[in-house]
C-alpha angles and dihedrals in degrees: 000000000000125000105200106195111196145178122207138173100165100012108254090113087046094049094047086051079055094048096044089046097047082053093058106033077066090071099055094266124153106222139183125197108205122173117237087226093053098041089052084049094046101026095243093159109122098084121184125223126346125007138212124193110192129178154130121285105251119196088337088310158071106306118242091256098062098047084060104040090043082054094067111028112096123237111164087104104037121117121205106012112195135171141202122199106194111200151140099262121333111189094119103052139122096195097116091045087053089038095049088053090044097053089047094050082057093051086251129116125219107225100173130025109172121181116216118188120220125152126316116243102194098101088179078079106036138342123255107280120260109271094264101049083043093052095047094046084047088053087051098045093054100045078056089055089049098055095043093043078051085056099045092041080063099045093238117183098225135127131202113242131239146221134216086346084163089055092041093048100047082055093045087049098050092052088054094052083056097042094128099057087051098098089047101111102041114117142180129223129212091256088077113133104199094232083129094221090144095061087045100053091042103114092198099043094244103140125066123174123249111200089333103318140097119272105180101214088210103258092104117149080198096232086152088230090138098052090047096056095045095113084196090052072224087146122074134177102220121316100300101072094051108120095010123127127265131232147214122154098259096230086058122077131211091251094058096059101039113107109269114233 
């Protein structure tokens, strides 16, 4: 049996949890997908057998999410533990070396951490790619899922290296001293419809709606999912990412991403 745990804004860490499941349900496995949202909400936090831990690159980083939900998940008993780190381009991280600590303060020990790049999200850095630079780095991505879900499926002991993690961890570290400004440049236009999709897709429950609209509460992890479901494009981040494209991973649907109640 194999517990995969996942965070997901747009739905490439979510894919990759499905890759990596359909992988290893061909092999006769029994395996669960649990949010790490909805497991810190449920407690479902005593896993059995091997355990995946799957989720976005944040500031170089572990998202917030994951550090809580990884300090309370236990571990001491777990088999194979594996992560994916879904990003733009991750060459400068630091996320193995913290997950590796996280999975040891649990009693756990993280045998395989594999990065897959996908497409970056954060449109204050860059625009979604043109459709044909976004369809061949989707093909990519997913001949790379193949190969780690490949490596996963037989248990391998491996772990991605990493560049300038000192470098990657001292930023990391900086944006989470400053968590709470982090929601300080959303808006929200007048062409806001009021459907609330963006305090339902909020993994960390930091949006509430005032007379219909957004109000960020200050404990955002800043992974711009609420800006990415809005169907009206109504919520920005500052001024650079006005008029740019959206994004979700096209095998992925709105639903899925949605928080579960």
């Amino acid at each position: 049996m194999t517990t995969i745990y996942y965070m997901s804004a747009t739905g490439n860490s979510l894919q990759a949890a499905k890759h990596i499941r359909e992988r290893l349900e061909r092999d006769g496995q029994e395996v669960w997908l649990v949010p790490m949202d909805t497991a810190l909400r449920t407690g479902e936090l005593r896993p059995e057998g091997d355990v995946g831990l799957v989720m976005p690159l944040h500031f170089f980083g572990v998202p917030r999410l994951a550090e809580a939900c990884l300090a309370q998940l236990e571990l001491a008993q777990a088999g194979y533990v594996f992560a994916v780190l879904t990003s733009g381009w991750h060459y400068m991280s630091s996320a193995v070396q913290e997950l590796t600590e996280l999975v040891a303060a649990r009693r756990g020990q993280l045998a395989a951490a594999f990065y897959v790049d996908l497409v970056s999200v954060y449109l204050p850095l860059g625009p979604i790619p043109p459709a044909a630079k976004l369809a061949a780095k989707l093909g990519r991505g997913e001949q790379r899922l193949a190969a780690v879900a490949e490596k996963i499926a037989a248990r391998r002991p491996e772990k991605d290296s990493e560049y300038l993690s000192w470098l990657s961890r001292r930023i990391h570290n900086h944006v989470r001293a400053g968590r709470q400004k982090l929601d300080k440049d959303f808006t929200v236009s007048d062409a806001c419809i009021h459907c609330g999709l963006c305090e339902q897709i909020c993994p960390v429950e930091n949006i509430r709606l005032t007379e219909g609209h957004p109000a960020w509460q200050h404990h955002c992890t800043q992974c711009l999912a609420c800006l990415h479901v809005c169907p009206q494009q109504a919520i920005d981040f500052g001024t650079k990412t006005q008029g740019l494209q959206r994004y979700r991973h096209p095998e992925v649907t709105v639903p899925e991403l949605l928080r579960k109640k």
